[in-house]
LUMKEMI-260603 format. One record per residue: x, y, z of N, C-alpha, C, O in turn; residue in one letter; residue number from 1. Coordinates in nm, 2 decimals. Layout:
+--------+---------+--------+---------+----------+--------+--------+---------+--------+--------+---------+--------+--------+-----+
| n.east | n.north |   n.up | ca.east | ca.north |  ca.up | c.east | c.north |   c.up | o.east | o.north |   o.up | residu | num |
+--------+---------+--------+---------+----------+--------+--------+---------+--------+--------+---------+--------+--------+-----+
|      X |       Y |      Z |       X |        Y |      Z |      X |       Y |      Z |      X |       Y |      Z |      A | NUM |
...
+--------+---------+--------+---------+----------+--------+--------+---------+--------+--------+---------+--------+--------+-----+
//
This chain:
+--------+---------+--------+---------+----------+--------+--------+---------+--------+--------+---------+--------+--------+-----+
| n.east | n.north |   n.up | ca.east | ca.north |  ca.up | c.east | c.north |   c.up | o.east | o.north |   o.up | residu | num |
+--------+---------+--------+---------+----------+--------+--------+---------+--------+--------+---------+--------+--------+-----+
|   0.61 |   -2.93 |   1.17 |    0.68 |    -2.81 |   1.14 |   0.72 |   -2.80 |   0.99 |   0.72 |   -2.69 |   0.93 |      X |   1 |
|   0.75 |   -2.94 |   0.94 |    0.82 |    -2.90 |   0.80 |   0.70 |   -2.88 |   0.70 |   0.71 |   -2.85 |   0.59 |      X |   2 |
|   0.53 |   -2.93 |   0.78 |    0.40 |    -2.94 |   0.63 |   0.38 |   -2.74 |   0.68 |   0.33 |   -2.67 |   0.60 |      X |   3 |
|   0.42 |   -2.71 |   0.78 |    0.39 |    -2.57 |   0.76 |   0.46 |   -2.46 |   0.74 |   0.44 |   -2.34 |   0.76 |      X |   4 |
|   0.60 |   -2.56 |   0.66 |    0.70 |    -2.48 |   0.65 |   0.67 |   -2.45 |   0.48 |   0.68 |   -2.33 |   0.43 |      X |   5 |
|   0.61 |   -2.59 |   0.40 |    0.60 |    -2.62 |   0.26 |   0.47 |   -2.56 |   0.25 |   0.43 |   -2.56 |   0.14 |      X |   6 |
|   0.37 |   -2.51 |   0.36 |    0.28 |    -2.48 |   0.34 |   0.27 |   -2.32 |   0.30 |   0.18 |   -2.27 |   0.23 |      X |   7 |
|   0.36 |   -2.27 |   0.36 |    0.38 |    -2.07 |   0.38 |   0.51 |   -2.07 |   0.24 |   0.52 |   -1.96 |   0.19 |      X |   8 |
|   0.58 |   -2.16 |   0.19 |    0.64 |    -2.17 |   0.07 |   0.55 |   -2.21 |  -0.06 |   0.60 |   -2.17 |  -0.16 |      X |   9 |
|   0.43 |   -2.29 |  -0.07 |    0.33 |    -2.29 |  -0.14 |   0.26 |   -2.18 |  -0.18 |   0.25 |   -2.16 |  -0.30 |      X |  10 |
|   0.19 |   -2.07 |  -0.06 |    0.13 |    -1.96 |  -0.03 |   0.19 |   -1.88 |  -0.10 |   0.14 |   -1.82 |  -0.19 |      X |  11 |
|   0.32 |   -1.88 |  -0.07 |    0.38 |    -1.74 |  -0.08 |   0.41 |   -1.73 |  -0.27 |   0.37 |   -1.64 |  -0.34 |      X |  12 |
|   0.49 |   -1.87 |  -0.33 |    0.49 |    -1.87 |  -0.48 |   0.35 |   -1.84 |  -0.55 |   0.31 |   -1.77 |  -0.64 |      X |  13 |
|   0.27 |   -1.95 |  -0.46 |    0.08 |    -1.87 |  -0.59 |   0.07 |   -1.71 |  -0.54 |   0.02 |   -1.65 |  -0.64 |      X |  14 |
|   0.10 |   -1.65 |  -0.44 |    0.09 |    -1.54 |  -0.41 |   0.16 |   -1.43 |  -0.50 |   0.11 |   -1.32 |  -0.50 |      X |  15 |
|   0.30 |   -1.47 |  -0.60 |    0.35 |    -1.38 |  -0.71 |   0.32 |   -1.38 |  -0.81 |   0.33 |   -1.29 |  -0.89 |      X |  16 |
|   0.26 |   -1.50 |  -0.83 |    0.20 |    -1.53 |  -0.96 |   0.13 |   -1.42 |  -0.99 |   0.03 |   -1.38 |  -0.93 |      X |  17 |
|   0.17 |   -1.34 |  -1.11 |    0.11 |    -1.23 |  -1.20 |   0.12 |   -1.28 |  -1.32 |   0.17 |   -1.39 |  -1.33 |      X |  18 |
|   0.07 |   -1.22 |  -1.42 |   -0.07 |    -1.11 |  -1.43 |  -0.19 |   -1.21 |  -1.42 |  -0.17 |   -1.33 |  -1.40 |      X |  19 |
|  -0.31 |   -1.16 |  -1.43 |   -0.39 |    -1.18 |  -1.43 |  -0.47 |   -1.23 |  -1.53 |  -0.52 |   -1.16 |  -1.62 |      X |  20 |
|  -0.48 |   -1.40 |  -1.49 |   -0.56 |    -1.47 |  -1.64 |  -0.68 |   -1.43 |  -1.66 |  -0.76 |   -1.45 |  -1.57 |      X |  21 |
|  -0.71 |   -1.37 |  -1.79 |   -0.87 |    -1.40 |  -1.80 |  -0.96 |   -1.49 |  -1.82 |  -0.89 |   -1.59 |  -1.85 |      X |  22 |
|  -1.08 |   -1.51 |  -1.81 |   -1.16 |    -1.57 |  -1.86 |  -1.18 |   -1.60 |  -2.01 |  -1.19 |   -1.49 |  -2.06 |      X |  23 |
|  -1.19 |   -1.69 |  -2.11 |   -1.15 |    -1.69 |  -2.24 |  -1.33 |   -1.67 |  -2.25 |  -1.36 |   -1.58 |  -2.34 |      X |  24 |
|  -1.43 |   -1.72 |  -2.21 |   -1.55 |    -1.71 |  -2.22 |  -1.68 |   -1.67 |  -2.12 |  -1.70 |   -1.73 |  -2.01 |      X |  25 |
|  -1.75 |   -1.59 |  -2.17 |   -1.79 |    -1.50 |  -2.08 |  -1.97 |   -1.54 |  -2.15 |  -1.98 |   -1.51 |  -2.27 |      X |  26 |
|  -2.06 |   -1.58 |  -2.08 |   -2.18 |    -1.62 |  -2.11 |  -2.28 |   -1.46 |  -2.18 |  -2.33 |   -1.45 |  -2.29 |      X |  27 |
|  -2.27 |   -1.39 |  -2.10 |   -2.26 |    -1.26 |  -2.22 |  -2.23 |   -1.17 |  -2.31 |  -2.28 |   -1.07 |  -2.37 |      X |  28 |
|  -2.11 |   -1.25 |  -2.33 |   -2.05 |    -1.18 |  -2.49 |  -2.13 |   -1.18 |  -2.60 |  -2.12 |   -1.11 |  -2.70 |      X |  29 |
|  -2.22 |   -1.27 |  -2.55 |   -2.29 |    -1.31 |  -2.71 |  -2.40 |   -1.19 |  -2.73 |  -2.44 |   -1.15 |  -2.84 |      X |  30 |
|  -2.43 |   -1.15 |  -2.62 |   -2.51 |    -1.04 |  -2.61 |  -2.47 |   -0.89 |  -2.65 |  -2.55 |   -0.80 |  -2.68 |      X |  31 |
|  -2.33 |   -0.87 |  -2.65 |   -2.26 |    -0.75 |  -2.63 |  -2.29 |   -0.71 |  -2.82 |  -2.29 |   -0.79 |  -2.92 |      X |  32 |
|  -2.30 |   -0.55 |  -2.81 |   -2.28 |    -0.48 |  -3.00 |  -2.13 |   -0.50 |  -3.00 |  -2.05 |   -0.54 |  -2.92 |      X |  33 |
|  -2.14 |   -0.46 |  -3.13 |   -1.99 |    -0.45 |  -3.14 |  -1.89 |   -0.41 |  -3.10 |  -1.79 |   -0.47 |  -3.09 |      X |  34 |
|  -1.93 |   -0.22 |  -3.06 |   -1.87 |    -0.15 |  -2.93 |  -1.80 |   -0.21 |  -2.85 |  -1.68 |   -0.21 |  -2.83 |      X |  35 |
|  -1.94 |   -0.26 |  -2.80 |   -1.85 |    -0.38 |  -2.65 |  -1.76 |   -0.44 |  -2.68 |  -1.67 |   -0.46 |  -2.61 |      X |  36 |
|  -1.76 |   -0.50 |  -2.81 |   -1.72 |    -0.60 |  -2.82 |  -1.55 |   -0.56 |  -2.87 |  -1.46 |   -0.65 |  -2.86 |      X |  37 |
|  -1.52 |   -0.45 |  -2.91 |   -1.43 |    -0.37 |  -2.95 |  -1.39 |   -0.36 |  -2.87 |  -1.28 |   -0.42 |  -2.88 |      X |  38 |
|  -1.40 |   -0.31 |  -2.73 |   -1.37 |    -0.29 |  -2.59 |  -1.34 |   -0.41 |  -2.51 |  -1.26 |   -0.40 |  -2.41 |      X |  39 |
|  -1.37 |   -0.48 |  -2.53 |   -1.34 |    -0.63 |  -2.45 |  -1.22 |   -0.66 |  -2.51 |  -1.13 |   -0.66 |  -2.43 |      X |  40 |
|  -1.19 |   -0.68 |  -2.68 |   -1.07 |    -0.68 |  -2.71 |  -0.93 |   -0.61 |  -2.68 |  -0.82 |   -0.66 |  -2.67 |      X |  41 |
|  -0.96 |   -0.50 |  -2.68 |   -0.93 |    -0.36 |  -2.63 |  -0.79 |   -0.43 |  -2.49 |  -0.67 |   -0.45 |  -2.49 |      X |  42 |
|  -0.94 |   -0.43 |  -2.34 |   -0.89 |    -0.47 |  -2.24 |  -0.82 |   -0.60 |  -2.26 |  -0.70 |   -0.59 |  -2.24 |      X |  43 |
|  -0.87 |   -0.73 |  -2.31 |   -0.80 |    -0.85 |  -2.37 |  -0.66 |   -0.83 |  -2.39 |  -0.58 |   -0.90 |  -2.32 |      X |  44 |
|  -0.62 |   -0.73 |  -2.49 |   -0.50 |    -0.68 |  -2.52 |  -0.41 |   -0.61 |  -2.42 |  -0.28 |   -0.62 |  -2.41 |      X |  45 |
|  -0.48 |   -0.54 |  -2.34 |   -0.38 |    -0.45 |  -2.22 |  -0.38 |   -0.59 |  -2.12 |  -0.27 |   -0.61 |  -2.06 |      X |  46 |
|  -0.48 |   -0.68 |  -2.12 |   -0.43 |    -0.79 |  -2.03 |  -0.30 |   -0.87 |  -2.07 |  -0.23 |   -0.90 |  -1.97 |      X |  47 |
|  -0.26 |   -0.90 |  -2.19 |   -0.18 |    -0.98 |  -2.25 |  -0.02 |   -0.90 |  -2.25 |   0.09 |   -0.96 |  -2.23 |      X |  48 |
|  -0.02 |   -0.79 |  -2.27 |    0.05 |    -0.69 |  -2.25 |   0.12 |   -0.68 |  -2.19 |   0.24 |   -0.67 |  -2.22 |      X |  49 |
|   0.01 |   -0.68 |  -2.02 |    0.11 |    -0.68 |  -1.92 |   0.13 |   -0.82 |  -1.88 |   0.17 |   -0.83 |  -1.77 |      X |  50 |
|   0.12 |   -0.92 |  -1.94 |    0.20 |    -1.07 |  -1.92 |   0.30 |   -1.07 |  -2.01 |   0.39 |   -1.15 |  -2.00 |      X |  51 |
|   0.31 |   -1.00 |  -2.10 |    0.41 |    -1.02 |  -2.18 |   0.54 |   -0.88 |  -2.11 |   0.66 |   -0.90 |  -2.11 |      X |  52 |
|   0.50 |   -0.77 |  -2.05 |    0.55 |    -0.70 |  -1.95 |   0.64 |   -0.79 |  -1.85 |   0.76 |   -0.78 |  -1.84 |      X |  53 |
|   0.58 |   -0.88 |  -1.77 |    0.64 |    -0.95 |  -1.68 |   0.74 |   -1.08 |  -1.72 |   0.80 |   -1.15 |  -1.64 |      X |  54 |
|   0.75 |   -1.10 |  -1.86 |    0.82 |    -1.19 |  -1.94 |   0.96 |   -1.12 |  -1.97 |   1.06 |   -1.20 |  -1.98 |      X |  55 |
|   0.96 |   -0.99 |  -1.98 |    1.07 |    -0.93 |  -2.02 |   1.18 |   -0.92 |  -1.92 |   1.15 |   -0.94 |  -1.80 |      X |  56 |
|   1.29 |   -0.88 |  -1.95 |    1.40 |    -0.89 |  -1.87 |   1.48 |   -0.73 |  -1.84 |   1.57 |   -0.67 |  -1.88 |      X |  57 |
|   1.37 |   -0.71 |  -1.71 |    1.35 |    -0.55 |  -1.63 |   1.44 |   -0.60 |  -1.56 |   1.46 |   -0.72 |  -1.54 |      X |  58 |
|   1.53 |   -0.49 |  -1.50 |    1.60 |    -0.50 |  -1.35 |   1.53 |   -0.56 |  -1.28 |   1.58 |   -0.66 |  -1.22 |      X |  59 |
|   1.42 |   -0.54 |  -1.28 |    1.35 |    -0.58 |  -1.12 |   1.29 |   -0.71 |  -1.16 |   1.23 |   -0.78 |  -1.07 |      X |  60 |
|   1.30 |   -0.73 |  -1.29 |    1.28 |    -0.95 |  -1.30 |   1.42 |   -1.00 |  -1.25 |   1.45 |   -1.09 |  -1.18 |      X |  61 |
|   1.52 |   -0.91 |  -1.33 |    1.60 |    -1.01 |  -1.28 |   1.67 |   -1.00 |  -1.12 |   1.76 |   -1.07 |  -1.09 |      X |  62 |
|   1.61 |   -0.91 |  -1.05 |    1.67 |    -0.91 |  -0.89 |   1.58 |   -0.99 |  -0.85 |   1.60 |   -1.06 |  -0.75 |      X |  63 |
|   1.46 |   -1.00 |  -0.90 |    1.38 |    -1.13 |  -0.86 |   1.42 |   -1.29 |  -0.87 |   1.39 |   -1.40 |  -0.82 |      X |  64 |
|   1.52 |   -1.26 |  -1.00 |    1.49 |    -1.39 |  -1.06 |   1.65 |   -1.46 |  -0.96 |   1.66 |   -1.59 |  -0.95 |      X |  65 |
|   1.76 |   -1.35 |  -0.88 |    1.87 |    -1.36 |  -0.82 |   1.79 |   -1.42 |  -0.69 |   1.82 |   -1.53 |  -0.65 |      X |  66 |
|   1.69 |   -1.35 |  -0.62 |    1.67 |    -1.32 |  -0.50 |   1.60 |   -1.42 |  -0.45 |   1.61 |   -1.46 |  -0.34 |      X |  67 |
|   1.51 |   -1.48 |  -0.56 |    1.39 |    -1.57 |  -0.50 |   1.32 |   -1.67 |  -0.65 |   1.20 |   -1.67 |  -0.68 |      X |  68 |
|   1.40 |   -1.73 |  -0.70 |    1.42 |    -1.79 |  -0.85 |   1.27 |   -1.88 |  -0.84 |   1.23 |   -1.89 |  -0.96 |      X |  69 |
|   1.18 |   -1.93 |  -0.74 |    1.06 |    -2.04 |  -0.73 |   0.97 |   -1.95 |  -0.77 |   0.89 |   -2.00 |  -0.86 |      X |  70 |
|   0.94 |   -1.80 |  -0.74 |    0.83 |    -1.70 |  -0.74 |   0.84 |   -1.65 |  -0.89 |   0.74 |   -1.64 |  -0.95 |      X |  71 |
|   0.97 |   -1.62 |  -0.94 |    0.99 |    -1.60 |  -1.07 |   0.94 |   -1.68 |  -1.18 |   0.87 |   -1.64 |  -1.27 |      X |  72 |
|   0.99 |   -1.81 |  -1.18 |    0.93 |    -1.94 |  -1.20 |   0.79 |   -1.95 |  -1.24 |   0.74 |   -1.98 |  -1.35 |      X |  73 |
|   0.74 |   -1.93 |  -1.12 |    0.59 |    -1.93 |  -1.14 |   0.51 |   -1.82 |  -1.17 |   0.39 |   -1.83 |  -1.20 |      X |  74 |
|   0.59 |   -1.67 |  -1.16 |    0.56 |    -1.56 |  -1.22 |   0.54 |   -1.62 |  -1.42 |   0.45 |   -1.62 |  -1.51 |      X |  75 |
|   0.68 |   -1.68 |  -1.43 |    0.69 |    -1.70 |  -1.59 |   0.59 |   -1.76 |  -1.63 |   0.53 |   -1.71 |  -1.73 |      X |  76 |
|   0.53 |   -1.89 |  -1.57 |    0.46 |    -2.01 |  -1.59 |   0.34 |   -1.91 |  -1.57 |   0.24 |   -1.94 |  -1.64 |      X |  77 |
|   0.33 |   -1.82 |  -1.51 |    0.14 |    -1.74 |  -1.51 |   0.13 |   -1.68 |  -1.60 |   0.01 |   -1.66 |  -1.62 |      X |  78 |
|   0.22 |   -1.61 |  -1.68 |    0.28 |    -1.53 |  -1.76 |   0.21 |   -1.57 |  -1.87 |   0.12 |   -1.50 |  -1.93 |      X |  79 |
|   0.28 |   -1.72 |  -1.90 |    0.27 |    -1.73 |  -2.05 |   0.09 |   -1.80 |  -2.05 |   0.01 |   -1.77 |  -2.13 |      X |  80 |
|   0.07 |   -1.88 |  -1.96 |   -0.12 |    -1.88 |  -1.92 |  -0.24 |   -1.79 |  -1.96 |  -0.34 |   -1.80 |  -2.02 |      X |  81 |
|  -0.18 |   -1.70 |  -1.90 |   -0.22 |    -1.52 |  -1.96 |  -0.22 |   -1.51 |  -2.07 |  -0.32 |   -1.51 |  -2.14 |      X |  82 |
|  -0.11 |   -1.51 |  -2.13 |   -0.06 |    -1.45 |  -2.31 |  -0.16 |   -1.57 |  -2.39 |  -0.21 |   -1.53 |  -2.50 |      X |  83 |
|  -0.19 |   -1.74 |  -2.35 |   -0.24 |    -1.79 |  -2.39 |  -0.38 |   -1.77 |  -2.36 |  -0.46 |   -1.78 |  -2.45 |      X |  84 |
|  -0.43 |   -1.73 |  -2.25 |   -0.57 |    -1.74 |  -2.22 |  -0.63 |   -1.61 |  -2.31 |  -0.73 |   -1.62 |  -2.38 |      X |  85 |
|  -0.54 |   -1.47 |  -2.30 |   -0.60 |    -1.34 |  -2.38 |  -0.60 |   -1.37 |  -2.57 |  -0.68 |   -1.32 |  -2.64 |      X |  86 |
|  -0.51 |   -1.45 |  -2.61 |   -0.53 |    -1.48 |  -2.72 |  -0.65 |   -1.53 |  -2.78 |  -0.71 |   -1.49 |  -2.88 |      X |  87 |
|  -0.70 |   -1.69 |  -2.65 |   -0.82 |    -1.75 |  -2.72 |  -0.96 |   -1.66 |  -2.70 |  -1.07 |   -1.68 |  -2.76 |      X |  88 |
|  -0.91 |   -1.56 |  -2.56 |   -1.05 |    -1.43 |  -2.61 |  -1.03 |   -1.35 |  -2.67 |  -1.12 |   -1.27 |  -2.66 |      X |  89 |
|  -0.96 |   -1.33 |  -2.74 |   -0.95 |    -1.19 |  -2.85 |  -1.01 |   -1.27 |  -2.95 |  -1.10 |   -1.22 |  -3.01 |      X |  90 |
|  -0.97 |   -1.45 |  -3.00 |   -1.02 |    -1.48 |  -3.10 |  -1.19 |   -1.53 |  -3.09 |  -1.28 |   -1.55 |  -3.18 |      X |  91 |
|  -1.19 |   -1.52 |  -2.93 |   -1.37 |    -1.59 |  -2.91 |  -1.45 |   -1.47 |  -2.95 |  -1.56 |   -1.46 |  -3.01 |      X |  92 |
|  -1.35 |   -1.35 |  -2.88 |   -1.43 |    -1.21 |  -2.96 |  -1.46 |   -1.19 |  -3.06 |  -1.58 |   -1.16 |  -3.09 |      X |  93 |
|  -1.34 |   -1.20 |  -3.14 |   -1.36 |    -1.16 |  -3.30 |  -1.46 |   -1.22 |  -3.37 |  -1.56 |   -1.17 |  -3.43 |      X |  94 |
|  -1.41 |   -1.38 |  -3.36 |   -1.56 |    -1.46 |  -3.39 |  -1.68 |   -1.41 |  -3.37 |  -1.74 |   -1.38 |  -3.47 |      X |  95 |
|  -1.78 |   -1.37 |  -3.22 |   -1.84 |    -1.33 |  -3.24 |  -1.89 |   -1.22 |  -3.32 |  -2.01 |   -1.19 |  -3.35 |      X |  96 |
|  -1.76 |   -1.16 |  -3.35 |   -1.80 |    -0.99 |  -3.40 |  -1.77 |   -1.02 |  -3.57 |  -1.75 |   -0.94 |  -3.66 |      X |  97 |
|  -1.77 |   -1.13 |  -3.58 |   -1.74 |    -1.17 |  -3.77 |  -1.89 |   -1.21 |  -3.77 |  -1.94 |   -1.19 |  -3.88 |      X |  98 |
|  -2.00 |   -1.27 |  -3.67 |   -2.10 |    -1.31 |  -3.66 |  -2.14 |   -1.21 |  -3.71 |  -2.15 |   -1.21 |  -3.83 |      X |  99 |
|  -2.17 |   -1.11 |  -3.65 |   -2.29 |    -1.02 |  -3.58 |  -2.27 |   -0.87 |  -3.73 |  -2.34 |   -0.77 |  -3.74 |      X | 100 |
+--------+---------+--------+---------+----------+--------+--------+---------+--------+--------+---------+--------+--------+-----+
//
């Protein structure tokens, strides 16, 4: 009873975990013009955005952060993953587009 108790309390914290990390490298970037490549940064940036959105201190972080402090926690901890992961593709982007 208590591995399926830690088990649906495991579930449930990876389950708030927001936003959404990207991929820092993508096997067709290399392929993309510049355009694309403008546009991938583009989205890169609206991804980071909204991790840095969920970092901030909204009513509704902090009735989270009163209500249920482990989910918040690991909301933060995905947070800053994000702001780190969109950074090293905006810079893998640029690189290529300083190439090309």
């Amino acid at each position: 009873m208590k591995v399926l108790f830690l088990l649906i309390i495991f579930i449930s914290l990876l389950s708030c975990a927001t936003p959404k990390v990207v991929e820092v490298k993508d096997p067709l970037d290399e392929n993309k013009n510049c355009r694309e490549l403008e546009n991938l940064v583009a989205d890169t940036q609206k991804f980071k955005r909204d991790a840095l959105y969920e970092k901030d201190n909204t009513g509704g972080n902090m009735a989270r952060l009163i209500i249920f402090w482990p989910a918040m926690a690991t909301s933060f901890h995905n947070a800053d993953k994000a702001i780190r992961a969109a950074n090293d593709r905006t810079y893998h982007l640029l690189k290529i587009m300083k190439i090309i």
